[in-house]
C-alpha positions as CSV (number, residue, x, y, z in Angstrom):
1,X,-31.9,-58.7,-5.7
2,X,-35.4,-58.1,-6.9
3,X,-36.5,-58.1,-3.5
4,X,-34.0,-55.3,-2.8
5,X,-34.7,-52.5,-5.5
6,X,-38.3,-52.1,-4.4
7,X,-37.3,-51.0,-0.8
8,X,-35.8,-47.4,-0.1
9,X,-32.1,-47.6,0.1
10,X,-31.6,-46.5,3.7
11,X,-33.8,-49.3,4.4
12,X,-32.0,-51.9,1.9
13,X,-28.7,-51.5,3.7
14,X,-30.4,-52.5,6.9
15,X,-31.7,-55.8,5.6
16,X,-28.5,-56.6,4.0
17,X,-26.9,-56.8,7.0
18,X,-28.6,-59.6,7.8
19,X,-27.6,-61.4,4.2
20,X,-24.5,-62.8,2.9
21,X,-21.5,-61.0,2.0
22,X,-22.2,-61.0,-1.6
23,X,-25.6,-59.4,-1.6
24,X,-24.2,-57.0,0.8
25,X,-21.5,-56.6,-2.2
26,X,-23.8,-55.8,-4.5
27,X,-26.6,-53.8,-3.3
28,X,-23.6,-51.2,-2.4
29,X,-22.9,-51.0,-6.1
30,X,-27.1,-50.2,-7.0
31,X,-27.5,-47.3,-8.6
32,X,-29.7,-45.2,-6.6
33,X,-32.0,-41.6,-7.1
34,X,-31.5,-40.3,-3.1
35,X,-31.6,-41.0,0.4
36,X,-34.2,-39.8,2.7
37,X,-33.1,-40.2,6.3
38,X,-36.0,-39.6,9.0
39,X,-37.3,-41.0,11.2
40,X,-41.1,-40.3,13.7
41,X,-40.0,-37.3,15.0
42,X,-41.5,-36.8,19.1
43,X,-43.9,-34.3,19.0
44,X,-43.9,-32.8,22.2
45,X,-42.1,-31.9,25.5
46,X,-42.6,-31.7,29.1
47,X,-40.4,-30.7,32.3
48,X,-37.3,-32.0,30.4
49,X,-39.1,-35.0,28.7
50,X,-40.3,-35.6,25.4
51,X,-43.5,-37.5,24.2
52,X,-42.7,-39.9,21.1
53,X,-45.9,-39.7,18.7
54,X,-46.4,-43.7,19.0
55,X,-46.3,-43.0,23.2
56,X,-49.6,-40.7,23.2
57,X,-51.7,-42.9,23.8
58,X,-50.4,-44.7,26.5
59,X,-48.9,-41.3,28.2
60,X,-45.8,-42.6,28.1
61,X,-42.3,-39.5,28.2
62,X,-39.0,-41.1,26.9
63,X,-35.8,-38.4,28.9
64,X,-33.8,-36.0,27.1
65,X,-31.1,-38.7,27.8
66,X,-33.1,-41.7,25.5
67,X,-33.5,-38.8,22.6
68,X,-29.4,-38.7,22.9
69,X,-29.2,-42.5,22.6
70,X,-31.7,-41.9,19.7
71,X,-29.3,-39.2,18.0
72,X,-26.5,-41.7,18.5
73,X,-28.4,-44.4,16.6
74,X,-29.6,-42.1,13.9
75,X,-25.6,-40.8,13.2
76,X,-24.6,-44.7,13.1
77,X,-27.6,-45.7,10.5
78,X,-26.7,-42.9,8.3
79,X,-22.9,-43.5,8.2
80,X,-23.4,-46.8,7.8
81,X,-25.4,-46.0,4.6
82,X,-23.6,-43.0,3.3
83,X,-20.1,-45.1,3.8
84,X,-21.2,-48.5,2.5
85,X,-23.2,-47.6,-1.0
86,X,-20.5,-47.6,-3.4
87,X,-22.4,-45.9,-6.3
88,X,-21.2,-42.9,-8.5
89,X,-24.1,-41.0,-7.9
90,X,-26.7,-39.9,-5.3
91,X,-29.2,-37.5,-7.1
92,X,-30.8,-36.5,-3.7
93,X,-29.6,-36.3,-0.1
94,X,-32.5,-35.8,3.1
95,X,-31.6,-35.4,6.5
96,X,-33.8,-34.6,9.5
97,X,-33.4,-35.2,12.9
98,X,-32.9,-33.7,16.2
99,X,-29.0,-33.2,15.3
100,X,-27.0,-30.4,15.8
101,X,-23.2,-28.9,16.5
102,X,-22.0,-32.1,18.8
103,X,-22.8,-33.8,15.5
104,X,-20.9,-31.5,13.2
105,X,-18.1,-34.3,12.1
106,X,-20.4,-36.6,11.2
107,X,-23.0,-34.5,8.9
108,X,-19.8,-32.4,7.4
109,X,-19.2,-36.1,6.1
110,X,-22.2,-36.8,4.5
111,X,-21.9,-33.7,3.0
112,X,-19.1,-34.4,1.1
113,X,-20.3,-37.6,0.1
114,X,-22.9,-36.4,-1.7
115,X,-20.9,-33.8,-3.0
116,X,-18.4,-36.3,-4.4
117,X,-21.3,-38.3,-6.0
118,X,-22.4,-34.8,-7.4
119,X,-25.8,-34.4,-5.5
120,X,-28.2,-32.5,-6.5
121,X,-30.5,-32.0,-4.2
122,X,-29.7,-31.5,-0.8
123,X,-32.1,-30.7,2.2
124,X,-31.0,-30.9,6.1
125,X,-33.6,-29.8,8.7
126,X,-32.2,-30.4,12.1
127,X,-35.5,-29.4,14.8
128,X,-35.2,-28.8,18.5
129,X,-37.8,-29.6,21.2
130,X,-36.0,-27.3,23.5
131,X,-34.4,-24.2,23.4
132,X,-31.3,-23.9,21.5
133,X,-29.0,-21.1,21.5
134,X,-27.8,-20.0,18.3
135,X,-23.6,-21.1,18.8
136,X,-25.5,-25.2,19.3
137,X,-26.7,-25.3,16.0
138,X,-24.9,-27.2,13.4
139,X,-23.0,-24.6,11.2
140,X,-23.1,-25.4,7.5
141,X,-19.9,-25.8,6.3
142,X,-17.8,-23.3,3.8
143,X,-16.0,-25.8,2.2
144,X,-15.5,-26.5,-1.5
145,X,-15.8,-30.1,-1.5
146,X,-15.1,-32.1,-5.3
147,X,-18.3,-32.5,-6.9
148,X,-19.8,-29.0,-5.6
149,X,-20.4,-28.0,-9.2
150,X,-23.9,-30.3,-9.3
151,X,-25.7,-29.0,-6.7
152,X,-28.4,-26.9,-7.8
153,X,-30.8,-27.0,-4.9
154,X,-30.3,-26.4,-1.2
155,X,-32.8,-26.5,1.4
156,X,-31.6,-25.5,4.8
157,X,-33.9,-25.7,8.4
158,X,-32.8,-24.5,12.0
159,X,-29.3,-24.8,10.7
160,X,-26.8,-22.1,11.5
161,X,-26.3,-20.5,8.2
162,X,-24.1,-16.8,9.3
163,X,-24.4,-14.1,6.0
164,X,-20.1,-15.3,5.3
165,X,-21.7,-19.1,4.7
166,X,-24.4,-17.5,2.1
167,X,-22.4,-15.5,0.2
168,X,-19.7,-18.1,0.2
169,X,-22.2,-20.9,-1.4
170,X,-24.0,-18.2,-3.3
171,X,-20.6,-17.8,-4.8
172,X,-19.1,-21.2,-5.2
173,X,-22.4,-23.2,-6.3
174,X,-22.7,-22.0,-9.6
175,X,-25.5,-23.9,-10.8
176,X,-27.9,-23.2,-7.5
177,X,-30.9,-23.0,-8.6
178,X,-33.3,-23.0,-6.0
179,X,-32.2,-21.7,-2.2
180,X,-34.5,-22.2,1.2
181,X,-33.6,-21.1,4.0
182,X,-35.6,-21.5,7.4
183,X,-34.8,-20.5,11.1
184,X,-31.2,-19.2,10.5
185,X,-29.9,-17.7,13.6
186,X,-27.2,-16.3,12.4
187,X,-28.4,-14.7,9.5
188,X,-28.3,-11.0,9.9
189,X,-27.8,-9.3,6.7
190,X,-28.0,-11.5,3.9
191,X,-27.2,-10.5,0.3
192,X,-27.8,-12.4,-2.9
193,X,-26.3,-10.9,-5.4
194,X,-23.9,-11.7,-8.7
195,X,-24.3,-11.2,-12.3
196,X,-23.6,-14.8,-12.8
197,X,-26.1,-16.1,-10.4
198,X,-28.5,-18.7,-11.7
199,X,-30.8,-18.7,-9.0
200,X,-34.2,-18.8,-9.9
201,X,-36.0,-19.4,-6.2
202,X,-35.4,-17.4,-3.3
203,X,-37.0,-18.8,0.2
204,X,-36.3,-17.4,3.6
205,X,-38.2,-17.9,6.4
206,X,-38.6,-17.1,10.2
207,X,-35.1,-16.6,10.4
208,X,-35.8,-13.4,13.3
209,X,-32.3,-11.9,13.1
210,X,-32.2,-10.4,10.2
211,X,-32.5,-6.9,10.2
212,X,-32.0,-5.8,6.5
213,X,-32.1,-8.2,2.7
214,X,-30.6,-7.4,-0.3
215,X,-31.2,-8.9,-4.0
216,X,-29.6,-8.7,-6.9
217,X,-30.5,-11.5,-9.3
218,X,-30.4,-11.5,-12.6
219,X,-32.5,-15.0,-13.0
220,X,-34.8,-15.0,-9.9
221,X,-38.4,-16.1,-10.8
222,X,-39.9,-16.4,-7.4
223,X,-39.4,-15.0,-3.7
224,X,-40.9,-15.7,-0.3
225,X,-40.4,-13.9,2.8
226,X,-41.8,-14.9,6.1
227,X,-41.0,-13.5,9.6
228,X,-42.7,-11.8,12.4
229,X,-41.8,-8.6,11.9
230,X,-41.0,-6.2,8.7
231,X,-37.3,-5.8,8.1
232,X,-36.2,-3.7,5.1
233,X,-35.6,-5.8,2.4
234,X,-34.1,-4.4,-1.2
235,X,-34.5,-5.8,-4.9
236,X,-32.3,-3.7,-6.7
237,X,-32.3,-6.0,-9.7
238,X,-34.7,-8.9,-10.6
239,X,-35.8,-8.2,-14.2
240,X,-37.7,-12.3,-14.2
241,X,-39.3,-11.7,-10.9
242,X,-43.1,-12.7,-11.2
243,X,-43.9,-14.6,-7.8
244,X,-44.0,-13.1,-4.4
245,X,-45.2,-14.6,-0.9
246,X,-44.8,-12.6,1.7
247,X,-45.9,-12.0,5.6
248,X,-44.8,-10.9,8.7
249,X,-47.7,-11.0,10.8
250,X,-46.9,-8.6,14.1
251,X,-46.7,-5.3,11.9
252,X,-47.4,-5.6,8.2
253,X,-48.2,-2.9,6.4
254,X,-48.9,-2.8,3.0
255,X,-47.9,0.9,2.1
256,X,-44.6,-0.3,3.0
257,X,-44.8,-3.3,0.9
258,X,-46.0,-1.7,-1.8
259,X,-42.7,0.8,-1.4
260,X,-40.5,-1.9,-1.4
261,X,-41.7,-3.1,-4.2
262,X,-42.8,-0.7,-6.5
263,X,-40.9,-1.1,-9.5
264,X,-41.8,-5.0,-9.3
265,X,-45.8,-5.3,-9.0
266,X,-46.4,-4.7,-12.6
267,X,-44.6,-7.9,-13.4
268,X,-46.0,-10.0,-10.5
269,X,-47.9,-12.9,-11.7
270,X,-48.5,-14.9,-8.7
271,X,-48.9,-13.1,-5.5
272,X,-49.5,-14.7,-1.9
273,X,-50.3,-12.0,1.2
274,X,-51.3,-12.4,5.0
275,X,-53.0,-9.5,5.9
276,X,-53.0,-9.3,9.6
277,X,-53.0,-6.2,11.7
278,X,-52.6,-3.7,8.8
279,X,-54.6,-0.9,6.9
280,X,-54.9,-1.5,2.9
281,X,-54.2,2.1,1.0
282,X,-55.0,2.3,-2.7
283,X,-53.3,0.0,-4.2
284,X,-51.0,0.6,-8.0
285,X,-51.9,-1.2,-10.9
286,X,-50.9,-5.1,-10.8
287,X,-51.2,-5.6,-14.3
288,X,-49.2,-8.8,-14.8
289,X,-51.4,-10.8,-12.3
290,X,-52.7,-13.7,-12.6
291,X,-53.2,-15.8,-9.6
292,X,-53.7,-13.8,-6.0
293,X,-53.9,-15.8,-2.7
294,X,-54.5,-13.5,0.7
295,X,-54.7,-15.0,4.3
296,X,-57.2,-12.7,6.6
297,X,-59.1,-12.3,9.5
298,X,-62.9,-13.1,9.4
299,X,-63.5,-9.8,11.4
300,X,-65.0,-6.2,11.6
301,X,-65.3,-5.4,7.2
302,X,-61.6,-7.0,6.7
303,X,-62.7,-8.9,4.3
304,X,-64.3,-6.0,2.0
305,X,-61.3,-3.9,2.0
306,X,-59.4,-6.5,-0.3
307,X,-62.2,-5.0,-2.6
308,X,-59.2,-2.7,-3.7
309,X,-56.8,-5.6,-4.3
310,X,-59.2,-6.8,-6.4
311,X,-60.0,-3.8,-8.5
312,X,-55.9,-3.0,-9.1
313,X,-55.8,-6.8,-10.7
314,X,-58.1,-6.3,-14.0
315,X,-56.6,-9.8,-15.3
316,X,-57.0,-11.7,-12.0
317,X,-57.6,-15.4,-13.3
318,X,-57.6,-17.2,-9.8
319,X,-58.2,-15.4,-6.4
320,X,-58.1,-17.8,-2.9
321,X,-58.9,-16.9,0.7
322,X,-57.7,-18.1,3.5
323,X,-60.1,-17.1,6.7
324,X,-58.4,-17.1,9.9
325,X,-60.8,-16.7,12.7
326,X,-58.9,-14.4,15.1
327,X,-60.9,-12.3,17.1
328,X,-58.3,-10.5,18.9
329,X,-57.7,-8.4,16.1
330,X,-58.8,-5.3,15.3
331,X,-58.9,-3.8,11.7
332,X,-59.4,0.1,12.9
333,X,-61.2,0.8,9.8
334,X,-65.2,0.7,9.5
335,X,-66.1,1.3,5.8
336,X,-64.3,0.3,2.7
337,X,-65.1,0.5,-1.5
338,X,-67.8,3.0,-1.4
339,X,-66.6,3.5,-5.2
340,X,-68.3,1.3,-8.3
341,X,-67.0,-1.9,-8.9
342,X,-65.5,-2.4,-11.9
343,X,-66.2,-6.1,-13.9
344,X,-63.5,-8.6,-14.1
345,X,-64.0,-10.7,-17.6
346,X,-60.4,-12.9,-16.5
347,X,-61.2,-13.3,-13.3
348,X,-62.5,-17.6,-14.0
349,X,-61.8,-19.3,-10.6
350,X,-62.4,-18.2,-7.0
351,X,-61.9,-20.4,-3.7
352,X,-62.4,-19.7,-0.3
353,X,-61.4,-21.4,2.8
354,X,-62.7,-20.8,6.4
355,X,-66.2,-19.6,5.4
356,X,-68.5,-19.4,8.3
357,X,-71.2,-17.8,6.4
358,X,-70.8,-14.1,8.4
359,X,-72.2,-11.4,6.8
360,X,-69.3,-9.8,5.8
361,X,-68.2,-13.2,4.3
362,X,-71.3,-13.2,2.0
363,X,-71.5,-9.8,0.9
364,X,-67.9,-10.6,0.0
365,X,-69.1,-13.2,-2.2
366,X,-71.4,-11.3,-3.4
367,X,-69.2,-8.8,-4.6
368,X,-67.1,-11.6,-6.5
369,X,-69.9,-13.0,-8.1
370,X,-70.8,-9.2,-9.3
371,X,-68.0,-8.6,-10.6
372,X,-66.4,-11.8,-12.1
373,X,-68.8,-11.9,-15.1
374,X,-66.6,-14.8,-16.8
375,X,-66.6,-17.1,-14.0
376,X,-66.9,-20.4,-14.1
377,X,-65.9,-22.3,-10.7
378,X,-65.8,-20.9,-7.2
379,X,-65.3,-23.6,-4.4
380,X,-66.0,-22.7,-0.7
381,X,-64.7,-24.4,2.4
382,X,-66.3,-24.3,5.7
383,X,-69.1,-25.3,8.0
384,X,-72.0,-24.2,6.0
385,X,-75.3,-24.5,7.8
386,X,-78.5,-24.7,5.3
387,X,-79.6,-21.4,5.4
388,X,-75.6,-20.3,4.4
389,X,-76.3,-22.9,1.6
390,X,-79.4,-22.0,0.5
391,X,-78.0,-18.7,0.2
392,X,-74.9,-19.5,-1.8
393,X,-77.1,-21.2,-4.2
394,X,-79.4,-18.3,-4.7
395,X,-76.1,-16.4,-5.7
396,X,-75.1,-18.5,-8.2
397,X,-78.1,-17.8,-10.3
398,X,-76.3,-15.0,-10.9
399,X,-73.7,-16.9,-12.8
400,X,-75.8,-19.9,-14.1
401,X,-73.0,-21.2,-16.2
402,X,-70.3,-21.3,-13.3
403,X,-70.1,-24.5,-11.0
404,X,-70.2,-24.1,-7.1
405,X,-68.4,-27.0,-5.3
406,X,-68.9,-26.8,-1.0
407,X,-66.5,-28.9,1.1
């Protein structure tokens, strides 16, 4: 039994099988913290076939048929867990494979399962390699099963959540804590909202349906938002709100951000932003923040408009860039911060990732060694050629006390 409680216990059950009836007997009776059921996932596709990662190197394509046969073996391991382990509880319940509404039965009971064990953690993510129409994917279920009470994080992806199925487990999981949501094709107006709510985490991602959000949330800390293109969103209440992460990356524009939100950036106190294909305006005062991350394009002077970002954040701690090298982009706008910089005494740690050592990238750099007159580490990630270093190193005499760290 020894032997047993060091292996995972989707894995025990298998080599149980192969023991007597009495170990069988009592490894269903362990005590155990989750189940994580996944398996390599094939990582392409190609006219109808898919290509299994252990396969690329020998170029060999299993049919859409084998994947089936793979489906049907995944459903029977995992029923043959779920059913067999005869514990009281299951803290934490993973799914992912390529399942979806043709295996609705089986997943609805695992569900409830782990709801009868009072789970509390659950996380499907059920991929496609080929297009899937939004009626095939597996619906989550509006059921209030014994044991539903427990759950207090749920992490759905490319499973058919419609707005009925959110407000109905926003209203019957009352201690939900954290919610994720990912590639929802039924999603087309969701709404959180409920004095009682406890949510504190609010994730929902490419989920390109939607056309409008609203939030009302007396407890949410943090919200993230990505799709390709801006929908109106509305926080009418979020009073603990202090981290945002947003993008849509066809049409962002940071005016309408910034309307959006208005009454929320002075709390902000972590803030993540991908600024592609937009125009940054003067920006109100972020006065809470304390860590800012932005994802950008290393073209045209991009990089120096965030200038302004910088100056309406006097108590930035930690700043990160992200350089994305996409030339195809244009920023429209030639100059940028023609007005004095103003010193940052907070502003301790800066990192930046994708440095090619452009011009625009060093005077950048330049700028943040000017005016982050506390600092004391900046780390820079890139392919630095000597000169670039040589440089780099000549700016940090400006800031002999602060530590410079190239990967």
């Amino acid at each position: 039994m020894g032997i047993l409680s060091f292996l995972p216990p989707e894995e025990a059950v298998l080599k149980t099988s192969f023991l007597s009836h009495r170990w069988k007997q009592l490894w269903e009776s362990l005590p155990v913290s989750g189940f994580n059921f996944r398996v390599p996932m094939p990582v392409c596709c190609r006219g109808g076939h898919v290509k299994n990662l252990k396969d690329l190197r020998d170029g060999k394509y299993i049919t859409v048929e084998d994947m089936k046969r793979e489906c049907s073996k995944f459903v029977e391991w995992v029923n043959n867990v779920m059913i067999s382990h005869q514990g009281s509880t299951i803290d934490e319940l993973r799914v992912r494979f390529y399942l979806d509404k043709d295996s609705q039965r089986y997943i609805d009971k695992w569900i409830e399962i782990a709801m009868r064990k009072q789970v509390k953690k659950l996380e499907l993510d059920f991929p496609s390699l080929l297009h899937r129409p939004s009626n095939a994917f597996y619906p989550f279920p509006q059921e209030c099963f014994p044991g539903i009470e427990f759950l207090t994080s749920l992490c759905l992806v490319n499973v058919g959540v419609s707005d009925e199925a959110m407000e109905f487990f926003l209203s019957n999981y009352p201690m939900l804590e954290t919610l994720h949501l990912r590639n929802s094709p039924l999603l087309i107006h969701p709404k959180v909202s409920g004095s009682s709510l406890r949510l504190k985490h609010l994730n929902i991602s490419h989920s390109e349906s939607i056309q409008t959000i609203e939030i009302s949330a007396p407890n949410l800390v943090s919200f993230e938002y990505h799709k390709l293109r801006k929908v109106p969103f509305h926080i009418w209440y979020a009073p603990k709100l202090t981290e945002l992460d947003y993008s849509n990356w066809l049409d962002f524009n940071i005016a309408y951000l910034v309307s959006q939100l208005y009454n929320y950036l002075p709390q902000l106190v972590t803030l993540r932003l991908s600024l592609f294909l937009m125009d940054l305006p003067r920006f109100p005062k972020f006065t809470s923040l304390r860590n800012l991350t932005c994802i950008t394009a290393s073209i045209d002077n991009r990089l120096l408009l965030l200038k302004s970002l910088i100056q309406a954040s006097p108590f930035l701690h930690k700043f990160k860039l992200l350089i994305k090298d996409h030339k195809e982009f244009k920023s429209g706008i030639e100059e940028a911060g023609k007005e004095e910089a103003q010193p940052n005494k907070y502003l301790k740690e800066v990192e930046i990732v994708g440095f090619l050592g452009q011009s625009v990238e060093v005077e950048f750099v330049t700028y943040l060694l000017k005016i982050a007159i506390k600092l004391e580490k900046i780390v820079i990630h890139g392919k630095l050629e000597r000169m670039t270093q040589n440089l780099a190193h000549q700016l940090m005499k400006n800031r002999p006390g602060a530590e410079l760290v190239q990967l």
